[in-house]
C-alpha positions as CSV (number, residue, x, y, z in Angstrom):
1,X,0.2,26.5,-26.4
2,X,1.1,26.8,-22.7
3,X,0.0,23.3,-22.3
4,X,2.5,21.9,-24.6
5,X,5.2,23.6,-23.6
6,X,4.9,22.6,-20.2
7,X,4.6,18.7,-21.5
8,X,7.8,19.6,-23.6
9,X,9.5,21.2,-20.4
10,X,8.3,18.3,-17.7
11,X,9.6,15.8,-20.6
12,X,12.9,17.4,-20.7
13,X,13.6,17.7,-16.9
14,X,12.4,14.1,-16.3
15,X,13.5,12.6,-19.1
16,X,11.7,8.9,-19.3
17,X,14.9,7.1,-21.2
18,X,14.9,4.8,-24.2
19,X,14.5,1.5,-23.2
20,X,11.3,2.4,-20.3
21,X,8.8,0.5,-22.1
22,X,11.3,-2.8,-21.8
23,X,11.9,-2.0,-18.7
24,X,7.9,-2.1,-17.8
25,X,7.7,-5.6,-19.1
26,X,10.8,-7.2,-17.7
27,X,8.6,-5.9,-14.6
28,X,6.0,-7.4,-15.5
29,X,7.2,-10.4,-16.4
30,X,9.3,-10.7,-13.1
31,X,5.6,-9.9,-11.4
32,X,4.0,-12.6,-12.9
33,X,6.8,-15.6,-12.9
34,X,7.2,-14.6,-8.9
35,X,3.3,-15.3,-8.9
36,X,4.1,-18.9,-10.3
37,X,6.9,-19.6,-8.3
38,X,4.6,-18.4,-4.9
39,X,2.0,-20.5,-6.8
40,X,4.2,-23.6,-6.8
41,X,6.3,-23.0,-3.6
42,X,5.5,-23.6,0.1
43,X,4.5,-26.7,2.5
44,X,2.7,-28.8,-0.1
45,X,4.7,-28.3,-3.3
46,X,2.9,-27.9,-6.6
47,X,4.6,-28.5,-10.3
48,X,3.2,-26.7,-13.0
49,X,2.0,-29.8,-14.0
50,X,-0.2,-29.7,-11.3
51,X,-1.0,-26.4,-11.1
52,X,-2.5,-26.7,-15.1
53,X,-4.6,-29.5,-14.0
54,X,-6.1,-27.9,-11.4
55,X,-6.6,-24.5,-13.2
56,X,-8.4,-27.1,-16.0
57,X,-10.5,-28.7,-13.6
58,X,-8.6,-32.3,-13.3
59,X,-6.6,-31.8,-9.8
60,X,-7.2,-33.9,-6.8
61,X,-9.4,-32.4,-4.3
62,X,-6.3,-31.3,-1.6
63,X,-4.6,-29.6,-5.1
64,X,-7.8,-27.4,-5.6
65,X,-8.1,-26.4,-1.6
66,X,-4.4,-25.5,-1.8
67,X,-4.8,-23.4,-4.8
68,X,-8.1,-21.8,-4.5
69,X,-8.7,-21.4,-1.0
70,X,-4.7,-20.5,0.0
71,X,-2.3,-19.7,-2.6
72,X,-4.1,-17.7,-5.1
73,X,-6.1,-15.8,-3.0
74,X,-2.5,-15.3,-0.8
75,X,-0.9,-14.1,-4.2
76,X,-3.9,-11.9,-5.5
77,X,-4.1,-9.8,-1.9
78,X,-0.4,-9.1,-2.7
79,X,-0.1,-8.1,-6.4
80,X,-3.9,-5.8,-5.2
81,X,-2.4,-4.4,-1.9
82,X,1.2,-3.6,-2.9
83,X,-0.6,-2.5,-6.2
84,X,-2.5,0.0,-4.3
85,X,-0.1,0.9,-1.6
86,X,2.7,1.6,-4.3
87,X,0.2,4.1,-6.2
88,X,-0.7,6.0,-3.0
89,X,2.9,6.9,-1.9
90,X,3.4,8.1,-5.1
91,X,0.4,10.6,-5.1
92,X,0.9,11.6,-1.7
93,X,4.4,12.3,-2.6
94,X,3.4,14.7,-5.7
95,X,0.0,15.7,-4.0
96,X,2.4,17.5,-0.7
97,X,5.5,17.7,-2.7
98,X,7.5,15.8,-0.2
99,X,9.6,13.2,-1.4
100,X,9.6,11.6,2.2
101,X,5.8,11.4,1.9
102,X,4.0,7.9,2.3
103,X,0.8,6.2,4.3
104,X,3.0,5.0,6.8
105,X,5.3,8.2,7.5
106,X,2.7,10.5,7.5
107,X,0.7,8.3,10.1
108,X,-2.4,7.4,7.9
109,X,-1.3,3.8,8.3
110,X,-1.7,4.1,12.1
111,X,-4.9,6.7,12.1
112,X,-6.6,3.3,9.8
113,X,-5.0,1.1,12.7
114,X,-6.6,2.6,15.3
115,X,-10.4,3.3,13.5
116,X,-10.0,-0.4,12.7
117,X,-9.0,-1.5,16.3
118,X,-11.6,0.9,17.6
119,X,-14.1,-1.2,15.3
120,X,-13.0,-4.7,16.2
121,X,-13.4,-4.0,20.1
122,X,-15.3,-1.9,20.2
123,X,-18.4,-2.9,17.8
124,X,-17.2,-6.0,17.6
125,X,-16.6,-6.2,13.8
126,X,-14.0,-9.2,14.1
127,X,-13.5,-12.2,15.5
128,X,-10.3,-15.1,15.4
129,X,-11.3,-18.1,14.7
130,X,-7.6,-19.6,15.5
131,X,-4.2,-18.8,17.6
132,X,-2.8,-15.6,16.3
133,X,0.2,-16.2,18.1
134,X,1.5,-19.4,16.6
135,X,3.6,-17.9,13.4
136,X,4.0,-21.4,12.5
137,X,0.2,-21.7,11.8
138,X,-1.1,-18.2,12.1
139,X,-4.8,-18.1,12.4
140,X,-7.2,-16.0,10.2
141,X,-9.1,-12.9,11.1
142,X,-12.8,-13.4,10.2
143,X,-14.1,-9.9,9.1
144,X,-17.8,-10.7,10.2
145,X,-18.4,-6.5,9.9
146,X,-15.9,-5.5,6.5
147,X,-17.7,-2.6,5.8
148,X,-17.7,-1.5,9.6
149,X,-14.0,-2.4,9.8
150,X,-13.5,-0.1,6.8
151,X,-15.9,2.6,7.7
152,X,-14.2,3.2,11.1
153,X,-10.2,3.0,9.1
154,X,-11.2,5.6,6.2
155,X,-12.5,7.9,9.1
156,X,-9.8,8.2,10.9
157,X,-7.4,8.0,8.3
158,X,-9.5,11.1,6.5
159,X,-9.2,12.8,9.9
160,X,-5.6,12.8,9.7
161,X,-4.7,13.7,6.2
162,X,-7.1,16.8,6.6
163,X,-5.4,17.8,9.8
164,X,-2.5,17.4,7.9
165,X,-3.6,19.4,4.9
166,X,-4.8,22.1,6.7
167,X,-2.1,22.9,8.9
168,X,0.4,22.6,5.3
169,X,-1.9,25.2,4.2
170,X,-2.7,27.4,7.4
171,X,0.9,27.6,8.5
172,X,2.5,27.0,5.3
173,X,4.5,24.0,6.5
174,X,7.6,23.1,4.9
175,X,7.8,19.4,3.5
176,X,10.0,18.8,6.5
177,X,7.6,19.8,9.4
178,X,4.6,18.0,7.2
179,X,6.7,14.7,7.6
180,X,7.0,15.6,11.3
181,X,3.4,16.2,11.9
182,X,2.8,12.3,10.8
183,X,5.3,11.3,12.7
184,X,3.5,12.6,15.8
185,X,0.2,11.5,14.4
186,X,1.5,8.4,14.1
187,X,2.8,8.0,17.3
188,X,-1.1,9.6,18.4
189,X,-2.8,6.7,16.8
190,X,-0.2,3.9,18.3
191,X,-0.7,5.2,21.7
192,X,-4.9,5.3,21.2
193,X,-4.6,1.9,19.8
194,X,-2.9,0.6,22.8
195,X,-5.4,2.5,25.1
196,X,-8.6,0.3,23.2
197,X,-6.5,-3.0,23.4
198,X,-5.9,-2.0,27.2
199,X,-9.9,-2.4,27.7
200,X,-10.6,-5.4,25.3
201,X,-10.8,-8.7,26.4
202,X,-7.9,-11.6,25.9
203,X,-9.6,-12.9,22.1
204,X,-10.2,-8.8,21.1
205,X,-6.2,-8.3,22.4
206,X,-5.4,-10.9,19.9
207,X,-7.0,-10.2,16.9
208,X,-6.1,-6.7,17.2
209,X,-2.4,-7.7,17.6
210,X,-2.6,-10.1,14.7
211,X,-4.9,-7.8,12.2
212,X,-1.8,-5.1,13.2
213,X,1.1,-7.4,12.0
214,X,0.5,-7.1,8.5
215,X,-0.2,-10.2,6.7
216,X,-1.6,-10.8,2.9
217,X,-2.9,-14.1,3.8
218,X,-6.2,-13.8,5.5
219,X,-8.1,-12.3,2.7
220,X,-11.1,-14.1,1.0
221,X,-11.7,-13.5,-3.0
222,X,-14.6,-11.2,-1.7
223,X,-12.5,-9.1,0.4
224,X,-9.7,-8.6,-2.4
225,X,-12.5,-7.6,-4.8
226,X,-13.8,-5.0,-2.3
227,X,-10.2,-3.7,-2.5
228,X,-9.5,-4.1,-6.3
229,X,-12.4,-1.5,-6.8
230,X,-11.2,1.3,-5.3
231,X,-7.8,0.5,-6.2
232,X,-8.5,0.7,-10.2
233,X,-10.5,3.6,-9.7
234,X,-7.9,5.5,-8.0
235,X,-5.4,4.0,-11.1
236,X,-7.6,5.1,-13.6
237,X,-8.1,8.7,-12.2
238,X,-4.3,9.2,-11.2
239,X,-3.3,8.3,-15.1
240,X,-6.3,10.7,-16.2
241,X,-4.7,13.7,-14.7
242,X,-0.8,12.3,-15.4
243,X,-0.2,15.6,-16.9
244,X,-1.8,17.4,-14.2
245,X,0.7,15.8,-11.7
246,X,3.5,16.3,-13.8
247,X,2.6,20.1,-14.1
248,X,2.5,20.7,-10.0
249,X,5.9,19.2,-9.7
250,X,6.8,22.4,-11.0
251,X,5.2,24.1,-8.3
252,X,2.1,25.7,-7.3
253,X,1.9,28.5,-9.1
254,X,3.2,27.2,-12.4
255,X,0.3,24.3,-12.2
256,X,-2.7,26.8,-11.4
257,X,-1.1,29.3,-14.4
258,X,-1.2,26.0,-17.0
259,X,-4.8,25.4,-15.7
260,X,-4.6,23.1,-12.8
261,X,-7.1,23.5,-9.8
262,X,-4.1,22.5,-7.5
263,X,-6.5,22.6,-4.3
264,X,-9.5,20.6,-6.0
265,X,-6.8,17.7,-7.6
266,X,-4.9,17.7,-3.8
267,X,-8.2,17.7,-2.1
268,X,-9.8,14.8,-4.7
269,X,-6.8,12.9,-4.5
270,X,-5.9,12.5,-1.0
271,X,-9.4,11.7,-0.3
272,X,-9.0,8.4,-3.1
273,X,-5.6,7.8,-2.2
274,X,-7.2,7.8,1.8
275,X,-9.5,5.2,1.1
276,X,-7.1,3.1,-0.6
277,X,-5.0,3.3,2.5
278,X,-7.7,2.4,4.7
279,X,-8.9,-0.5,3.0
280,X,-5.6,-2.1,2.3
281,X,-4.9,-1.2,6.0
282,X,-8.1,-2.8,7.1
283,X,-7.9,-6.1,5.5
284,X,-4.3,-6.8,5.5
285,X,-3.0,-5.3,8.7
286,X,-0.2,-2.2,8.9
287,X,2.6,-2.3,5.9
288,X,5.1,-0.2,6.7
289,X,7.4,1.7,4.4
290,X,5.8,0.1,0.9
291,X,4.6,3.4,-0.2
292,X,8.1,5.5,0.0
293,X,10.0,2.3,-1.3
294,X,8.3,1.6,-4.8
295,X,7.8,5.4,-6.2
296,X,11.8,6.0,-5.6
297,X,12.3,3.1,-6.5
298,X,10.5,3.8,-10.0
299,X,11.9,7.5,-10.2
300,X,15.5,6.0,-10.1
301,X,14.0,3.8,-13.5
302,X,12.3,6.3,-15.5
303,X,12.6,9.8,-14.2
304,X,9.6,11.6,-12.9
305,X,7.1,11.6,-15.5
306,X,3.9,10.2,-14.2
307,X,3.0,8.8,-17.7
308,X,5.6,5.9,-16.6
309,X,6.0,6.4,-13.2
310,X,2.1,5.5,-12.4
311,X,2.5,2.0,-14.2
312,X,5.8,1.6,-12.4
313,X,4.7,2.1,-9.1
314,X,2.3,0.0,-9.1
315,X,4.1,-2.8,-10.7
316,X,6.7,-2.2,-8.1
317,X,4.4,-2.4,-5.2
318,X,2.8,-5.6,-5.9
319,X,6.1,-7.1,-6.8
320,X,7.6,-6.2,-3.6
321,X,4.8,-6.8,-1.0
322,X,4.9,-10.4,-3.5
323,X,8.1,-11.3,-2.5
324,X,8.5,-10.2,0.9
325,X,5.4,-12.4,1.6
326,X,7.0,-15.5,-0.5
327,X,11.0,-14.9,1.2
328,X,8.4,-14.9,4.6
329,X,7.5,-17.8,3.9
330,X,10.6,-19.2,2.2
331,X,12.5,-18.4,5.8
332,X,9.9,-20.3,7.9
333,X,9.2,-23.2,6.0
334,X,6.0,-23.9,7.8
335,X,3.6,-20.8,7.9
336,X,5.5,-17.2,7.5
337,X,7.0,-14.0,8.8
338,X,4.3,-11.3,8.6
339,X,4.9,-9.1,5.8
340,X,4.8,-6.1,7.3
341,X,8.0,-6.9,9.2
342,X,9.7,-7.5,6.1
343,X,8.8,-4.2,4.3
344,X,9.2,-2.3,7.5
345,X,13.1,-4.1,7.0
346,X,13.3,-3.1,3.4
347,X,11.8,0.0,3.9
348,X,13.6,1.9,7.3
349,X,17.0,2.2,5.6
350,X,15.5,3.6,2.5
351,X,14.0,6.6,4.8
352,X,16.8,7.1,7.1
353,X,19.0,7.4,4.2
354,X,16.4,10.4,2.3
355,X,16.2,12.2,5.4
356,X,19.7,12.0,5.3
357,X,20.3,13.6,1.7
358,X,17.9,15.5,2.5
359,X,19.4,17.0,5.5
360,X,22.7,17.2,3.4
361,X,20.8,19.6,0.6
């Protein structure tokens, strides 16, 4: 009986609308016609004419290297990373209670950054095969140690959301100071990644640099798998316990009275939602701001039920990480802006504005 009044209290407060389960598709659909129109668009120009061939087996040999090997794999990392990125603010954001919450505010972005730089000059997990410095024709990061690369991001980024979770819990931070701490972690992590790159060589100074940017394109199939498992795994458990989420919005003492093991979910979670950040971050580079934009961005849609604002999220994520890589390379022409630019653009007003209302309050 509890239970169900507190799904008929949450469902009240948040409120999810009529009309949320159009909205979910128009977002879908818009996710999957900007995936054509990436699919279609850049330097060599596709119809979807072409692009059917191809998918059926009957394209020239230039058609299939374009698709296969560049554009689908390019629009795949995208739709998986901003997936996974979108779903990680959001559970940081309910997990700490801080609507300013995110992998790049609270420094886990940078903490991966620097295990990941400490990995590629330091065990020499990567190598460039071309000029990272010509944005016209950016070169690719060869991940000849993925699993070391990874390794060395998840343990740095675990490092710092448990410093971060105990001192919440030790000194009973407000939301506020919690935000503050990553900010000085982050700040930490840039530092110590500037130290390693200030005792690699030239090449190790350059891949570092470019792996940093943030960029979707360098991923192989096998590399976006590797991510797409933790990913769904952290989707599926984050819908499981929907209700659960919805129940410590309420607060901490109302969720562990209704049943919830508030320090088991936090600890469970942060720990998936940490090795989502580090894997994203160790493939595709630092993308700032992705996580805070795409949960508000969803709670201004539906309300903050998780039951819709999980699938929202995530659709939100991978559309936006999709189109700030295609407007990248829509305002290049030849080769593209790295994305993390763009969603650190998108994202910093959003942020300066919440700390603003927040300061108001």
């Amino acid at each position: 009986m509890a239970r169900l009044n507190a799904d008929t209290a949450i469902d009240l407060r948040t409120g999810p609308g009529i009309g949320a389960g159009a909205m979910l598709f128009i977002l879908a659909a818009a996710l999957v016609g900007l995936a054509f129109y990436a699919t279609s668009y850049g330097a060599y120009d596709m119809s979807l004419a072409q692009i059917s061939s191809v998918l059926l087996g009957r394209g020239s040999a230039a058609q299939e290297a374009v698709l296969w090997q560049v554009r689908l794999p390019r629009i795949a990392a995208a739709i998986v990373t901003g997936w996974g990125l979108g779903l990680s603010g959001l559970a940081l954001q309910t997990l700490l209670r801080n609507p300013l919450a995110s992998p790049f505010t609270l420094g886990f972005s940078q903490s991966a950054a620097l295990g990941a730089a400490l990995a590629i000059v330091c065990l020499d997990a990567g190598s460039l095969r071309a000029s990272a410095l010509h944005t016209a024709a950016p070169g690719q990061l060869m991940l000849s140690g993925p699993y070391v690369i990874t390794a060395a991001a998840f343990a740095t980024a675990m490092g710092s959301s448990l410093l971060i979770l105990a001192l919440a819990q030790i000194k009973k931070m407000s939301p506020g100071s919690v935000v503050l701490v990553g900010v000085a972690l982050s700040s930490l992590c840039y530092s110590g990644t500037v130290l390693v790159q200030y005792f690699a060589t030239e090449t190790e100074i350059a891949a570092v640099l470019f792996w940093t940017f943030g960029d979707v394109a360098r991923s192989s199939w096998y590399e976006i798998g590797l991510l797409l498992i933790p990913v769904l795994g952290a989707t599926a458990y984050f819908t499981a316990r929907r209700w659960s989420l919805n129940a410590l919005l309420a607060g901490e003492d109302t969720a562990g009275s209704l049943g919830v093991n508030v320090e088991r979910m936090r600890l469970v979670g942060m720990v998936i939602t940490t090795l989502v950040i580090a894997m994203a971050t160790a493939f595709h580079g630092v993308i700032g701001f992705l996580g805070l934009l795409a949960p508000h961005i969803s709670r201004i849609i539906t309300g903050g039920n998780h039951s819709l604002l999980i699938p929202f999220s995530c659709l939100t994520g991978a559309l936006l990480l999709l189109a700030a890589d295609t407007v990248g390379r829509m305002v290049l022409g030849s080769g593209s802006l790295p994305v993390g630019v763009i969603t650190s653009f998108m994202g910093a007003p959003l942020f300066l504005y919440l700390l603003m209302k927040k300061q108001e309050r």
